[in-house]
C-alpha positions in Angstrom: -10.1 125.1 -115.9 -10.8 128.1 -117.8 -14.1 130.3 -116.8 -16.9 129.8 -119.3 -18.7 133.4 -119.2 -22.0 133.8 -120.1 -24.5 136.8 -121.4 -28.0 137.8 -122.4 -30.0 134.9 -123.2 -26.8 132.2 -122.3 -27.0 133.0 -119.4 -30.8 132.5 -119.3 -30.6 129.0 -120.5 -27.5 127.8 -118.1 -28.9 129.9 -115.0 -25.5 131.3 -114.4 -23.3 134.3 -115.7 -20.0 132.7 -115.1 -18.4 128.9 -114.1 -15.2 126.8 -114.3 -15.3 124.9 -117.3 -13.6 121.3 -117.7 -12.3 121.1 -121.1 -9.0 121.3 -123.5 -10.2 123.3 -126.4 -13.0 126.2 -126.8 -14.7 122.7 -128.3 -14.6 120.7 -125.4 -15.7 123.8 -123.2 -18.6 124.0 -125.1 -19.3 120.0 -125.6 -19.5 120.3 -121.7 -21.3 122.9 -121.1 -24.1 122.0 -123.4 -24.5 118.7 -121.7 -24.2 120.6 -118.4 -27.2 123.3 -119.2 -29.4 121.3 -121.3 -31.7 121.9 -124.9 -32.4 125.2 -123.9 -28.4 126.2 -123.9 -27.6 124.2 -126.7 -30.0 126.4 -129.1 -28.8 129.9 -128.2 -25.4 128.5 -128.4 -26.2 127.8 -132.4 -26.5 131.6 -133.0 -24.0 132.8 -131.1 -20.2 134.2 -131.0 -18.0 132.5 -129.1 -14.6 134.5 -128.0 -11.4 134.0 -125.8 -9.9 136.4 -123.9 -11.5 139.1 -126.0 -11.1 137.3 -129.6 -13.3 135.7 -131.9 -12.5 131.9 -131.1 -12.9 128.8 -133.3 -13.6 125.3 -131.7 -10.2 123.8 -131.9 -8.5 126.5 -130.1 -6.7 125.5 -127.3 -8.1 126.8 -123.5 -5.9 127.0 -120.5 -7.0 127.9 -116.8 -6.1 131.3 -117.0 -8.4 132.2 -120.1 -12.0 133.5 -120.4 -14.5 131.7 -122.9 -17.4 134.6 -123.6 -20.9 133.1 -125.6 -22.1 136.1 -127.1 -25.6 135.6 -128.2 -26.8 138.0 -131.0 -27.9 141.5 -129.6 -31.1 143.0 -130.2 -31.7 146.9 -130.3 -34.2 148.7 -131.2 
């Protein structure tokens, strides 16, 4: 399974920075872990970036065990 990482207000919602995620595709990774963590998961995920291995991702790209899955929510600075 690959590891679904998590930051900033992610990893707020889900209550974890990092877990094994069931799933073929950065899609499926995602389906599960918004079922997994709920509402609260589910709306952060609409706003942010979602990146394998250190590369802005689409849904339909293809996850194997060895690779990373990052949520990047939007930063704020001030």
């Amino acid at each position: 399974m690959p590891r679904l990482r998590l930051f900033g207000p992610a990893r707020d919602a889900a209550g974890t920075a990092s877990v094994l995620a069931p799933g073929a595709t950065v899609g499926e990774v995602l389906v599960w872990a918004t079922a997994t963590f709920g509402p609260a998961f589910d709306e952060v995920l609409a706003t942010s970036r979602v990146w394998v291995n250190g590369e802005a991702a689409e849904l339909d790209w293809l996850v194997v065990e060895s690779d990373e899955v990052a949520v990047l929510p939007p930063s704020s600075g001030g």
